[in-house]
C-alpha positions as CSV (number, residue, x, y, z in Angstrom):
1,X,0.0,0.0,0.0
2,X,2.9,2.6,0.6
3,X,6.5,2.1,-0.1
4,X,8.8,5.0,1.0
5,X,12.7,5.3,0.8
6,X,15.1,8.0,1.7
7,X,12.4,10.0,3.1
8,X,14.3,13.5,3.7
9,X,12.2,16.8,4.6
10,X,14.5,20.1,5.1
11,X,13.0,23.4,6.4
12,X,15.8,26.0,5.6
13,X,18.9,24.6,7.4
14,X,16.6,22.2,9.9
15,X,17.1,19.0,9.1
16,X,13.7,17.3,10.3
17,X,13.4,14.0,8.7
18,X,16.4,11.9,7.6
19,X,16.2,9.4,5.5
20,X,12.7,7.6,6.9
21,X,12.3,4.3,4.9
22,X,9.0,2.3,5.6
23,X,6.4,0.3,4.2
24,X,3.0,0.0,5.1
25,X,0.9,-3.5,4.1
26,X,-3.0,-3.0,2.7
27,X,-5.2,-3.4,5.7
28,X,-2.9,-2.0,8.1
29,X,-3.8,0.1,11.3
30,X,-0.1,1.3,12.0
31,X,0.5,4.0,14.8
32,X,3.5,6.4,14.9
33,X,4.7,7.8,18.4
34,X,7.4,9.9,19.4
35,X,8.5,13.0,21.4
36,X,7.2,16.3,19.9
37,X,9.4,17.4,17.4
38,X,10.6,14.1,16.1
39,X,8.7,14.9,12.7
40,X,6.0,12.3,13.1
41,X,3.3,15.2,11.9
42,X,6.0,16.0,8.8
43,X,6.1,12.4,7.7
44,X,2.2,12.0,7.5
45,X,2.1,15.2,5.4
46,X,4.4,14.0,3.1
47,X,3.3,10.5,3.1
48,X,-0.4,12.1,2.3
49,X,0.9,14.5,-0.6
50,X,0.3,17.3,1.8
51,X,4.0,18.3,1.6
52,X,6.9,17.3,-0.6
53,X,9.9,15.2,0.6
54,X,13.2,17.5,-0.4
55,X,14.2,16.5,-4.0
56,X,17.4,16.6,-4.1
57,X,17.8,13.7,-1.9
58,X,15.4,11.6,-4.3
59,X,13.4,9.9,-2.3
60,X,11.0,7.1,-3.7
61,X,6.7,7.3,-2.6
62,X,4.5,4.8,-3.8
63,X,1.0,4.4,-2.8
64,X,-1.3,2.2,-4.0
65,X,1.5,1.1,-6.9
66,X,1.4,5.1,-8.0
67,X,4.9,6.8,-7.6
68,X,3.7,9.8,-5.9
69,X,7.1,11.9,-7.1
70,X,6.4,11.3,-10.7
71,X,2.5,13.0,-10.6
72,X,1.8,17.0,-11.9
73,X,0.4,19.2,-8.9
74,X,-2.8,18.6,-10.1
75,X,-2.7,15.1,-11.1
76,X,-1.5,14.5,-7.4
77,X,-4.4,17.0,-6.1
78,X,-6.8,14.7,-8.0
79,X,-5.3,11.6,-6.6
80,X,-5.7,12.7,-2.7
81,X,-9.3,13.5,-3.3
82,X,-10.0,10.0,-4.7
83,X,-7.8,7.8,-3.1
84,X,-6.9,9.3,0.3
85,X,-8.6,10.5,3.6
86,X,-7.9,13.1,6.4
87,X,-8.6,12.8,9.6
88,X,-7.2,15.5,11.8
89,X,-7.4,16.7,15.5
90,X,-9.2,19.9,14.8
91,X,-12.3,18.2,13.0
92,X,-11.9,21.6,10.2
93,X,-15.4,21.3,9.3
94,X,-16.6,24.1,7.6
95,X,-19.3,26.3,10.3
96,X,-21.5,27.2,7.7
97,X,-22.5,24.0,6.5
98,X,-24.9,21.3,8.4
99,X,-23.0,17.4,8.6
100,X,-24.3,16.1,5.8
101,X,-23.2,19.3,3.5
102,X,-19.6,18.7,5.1
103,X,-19.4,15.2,4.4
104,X,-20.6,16.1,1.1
105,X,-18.1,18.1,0.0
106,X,-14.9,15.7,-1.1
107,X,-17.5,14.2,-2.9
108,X,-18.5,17.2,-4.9
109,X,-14.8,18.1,-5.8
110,X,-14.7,15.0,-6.9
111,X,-17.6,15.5,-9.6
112,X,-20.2,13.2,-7.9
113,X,-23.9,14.1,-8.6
114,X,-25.5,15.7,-5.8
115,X,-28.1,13.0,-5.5
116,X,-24.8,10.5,-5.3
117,X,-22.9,12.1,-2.7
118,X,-25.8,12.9,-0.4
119,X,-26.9,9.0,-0.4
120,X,-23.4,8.1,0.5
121,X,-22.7,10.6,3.1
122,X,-26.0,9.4,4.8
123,X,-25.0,5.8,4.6
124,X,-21.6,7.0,6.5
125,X,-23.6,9.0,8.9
126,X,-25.7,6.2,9.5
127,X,-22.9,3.8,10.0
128,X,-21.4,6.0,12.7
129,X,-24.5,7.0,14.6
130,X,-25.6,10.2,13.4
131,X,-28.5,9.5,11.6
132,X,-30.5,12.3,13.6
133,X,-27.6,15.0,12.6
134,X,-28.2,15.1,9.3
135,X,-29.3,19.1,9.1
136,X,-27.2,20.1,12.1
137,X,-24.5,22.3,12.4
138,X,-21.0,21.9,13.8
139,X,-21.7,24.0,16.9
140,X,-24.6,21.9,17.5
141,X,-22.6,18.9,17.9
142,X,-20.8,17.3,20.7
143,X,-16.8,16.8,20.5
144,X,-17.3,13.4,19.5
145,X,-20.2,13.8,17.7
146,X,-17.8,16.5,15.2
147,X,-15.3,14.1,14.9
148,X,-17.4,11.5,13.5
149,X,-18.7,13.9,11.2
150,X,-14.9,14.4,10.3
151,X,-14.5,10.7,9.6
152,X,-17.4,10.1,7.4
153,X,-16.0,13.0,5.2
154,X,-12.7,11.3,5.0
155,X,-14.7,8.0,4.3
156,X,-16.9,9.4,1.6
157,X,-14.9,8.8,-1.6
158,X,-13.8,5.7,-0.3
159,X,-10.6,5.9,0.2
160,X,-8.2,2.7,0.1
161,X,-5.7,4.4,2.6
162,X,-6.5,7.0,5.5
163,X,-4.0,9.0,7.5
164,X,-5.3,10.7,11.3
165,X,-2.9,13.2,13.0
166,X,-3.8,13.7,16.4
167,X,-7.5,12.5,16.0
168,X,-8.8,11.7,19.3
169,X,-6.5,14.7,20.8
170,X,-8.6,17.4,21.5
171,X,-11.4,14.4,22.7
172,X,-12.3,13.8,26.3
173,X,-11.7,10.1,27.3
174,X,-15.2,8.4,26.7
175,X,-15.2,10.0,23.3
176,X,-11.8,9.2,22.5
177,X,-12.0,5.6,23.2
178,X,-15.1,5.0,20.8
179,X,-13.3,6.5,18.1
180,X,-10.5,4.3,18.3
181,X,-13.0,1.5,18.7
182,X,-14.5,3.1,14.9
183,X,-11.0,2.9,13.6
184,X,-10.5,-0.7,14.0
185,X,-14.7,-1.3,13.4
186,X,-14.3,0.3,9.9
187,X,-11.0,-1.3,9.0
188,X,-13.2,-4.4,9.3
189,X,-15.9,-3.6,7.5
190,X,-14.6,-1.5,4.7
191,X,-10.6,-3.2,4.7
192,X,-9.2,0.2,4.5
193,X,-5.5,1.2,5.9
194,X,-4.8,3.3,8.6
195,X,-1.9,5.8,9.3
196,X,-1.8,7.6,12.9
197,X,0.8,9.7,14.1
198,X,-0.6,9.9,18.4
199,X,0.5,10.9,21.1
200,X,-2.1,8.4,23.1
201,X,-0.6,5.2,24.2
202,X,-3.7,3.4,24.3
203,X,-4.7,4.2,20.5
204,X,-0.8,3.6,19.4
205,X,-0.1,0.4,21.7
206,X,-3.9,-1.2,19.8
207,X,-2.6,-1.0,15.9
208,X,-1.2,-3.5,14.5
209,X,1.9,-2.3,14.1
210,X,3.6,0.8,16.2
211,X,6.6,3.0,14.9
212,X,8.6,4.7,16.8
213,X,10.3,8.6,15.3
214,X,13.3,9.7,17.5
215,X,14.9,12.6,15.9
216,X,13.5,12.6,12.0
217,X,14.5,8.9,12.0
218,X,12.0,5.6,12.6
219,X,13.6,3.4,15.5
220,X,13.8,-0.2,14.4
């Protein structure tokens, strides 16, 4: 699902990730953990075409059997809205819209009919609960209840391969525990893989695989 060599990432003179190799099966629900600053949140934006490893040190990304290096900006733009999902602390759903408009949305960039991508999102809704949220806004929703909101917009185009930074962070306890329950529940039911840079030991010690950044580098 993702091969990645020489994985370098420079910011001016700071040398944040240094050469990260890794390779991530199909059906995975790997967890990475480190200190803060180890680059954990640098290698997930790269490894979701967020952000561009540095060049010079010509590093290899494949996802999926696609070498991510070799795309156009907007052949890459395309290929993040139909092949990958976000999931991110801050849920970033847009105020002005009600849940199912939100979920909506990737669909719509994507060219779905409306008709299309409102039957989807409200299977997703359904799926997570939130069948009686269709119409309501994000400041009418609970913590948890925003975050699932958040995850059935990542889920919508379905994805083969979804990446969460931080997502049960700014969750209390109860509603951080379901969602990591949902992460394994939809892995099972829809066989998709799972990135997850955390700083929760619960959510990192339950994937299938953890890794471990110390210093831009994955510990073996």
């Amino acid at each position: 699902m993702i091969q990645a060599k020489n994985i370098h990432k420079y910011f001016d003179d700071l040398h944040v990730l240094k050469g990260v190799d890794l390779h991530i099966k199909s059906g995975e629900i790997v967890s990475i953990v480190g200190p803060s600053g180890a680059g954990k949140t640098t290698l997930l934006q790269i490894l979701g075409t967020l952000d561009k490893a540095t060049s010079r040190e010509k590093p290899e990304l494949r996802i999926n059997s696609t070498s991510i290096v070799e795309l156009s900006d907007k052949q890459m733009a395309r290929f993040r809205n139909e092949q990958l999902g976000f999931i991110f602390q801050f849920h970033q759903l847009l105020p002005e819209f009600s849940a199912l408009e939100n979920v909506c949305i990737p669909a719509f960039i994507k060219g779905s009919n409306k008709t299309e991508a409102e039957q989807r999102a409200k299977e997703l809704l359904d799926f997570l609960g939130l069948s009686h949220r269709y119409h309501h806004k994000p400041n009418e929703l609970s913590g948890g209840e925003q975050q699932r909101v958040a995850v059935a917009r990542a889920l919508v185009n379905n994805p083969k391969l979804i990446f969460a930074d931080e997502p049960s962070g700014n969750l209390d306890s109860e509603s951080a525990e379901k969602l990591h329950e949902l992460f394994f529940k939809l892995r099972d039911e829809f066989g998709q893989t799972f990135v997850i840079v955390t700083h929760n030991e619960e959510l990192a010690n339950m994937a299938d695989r953890k890794l471990v950044m110390v210093d831009g580098k994955i510990e073996n």
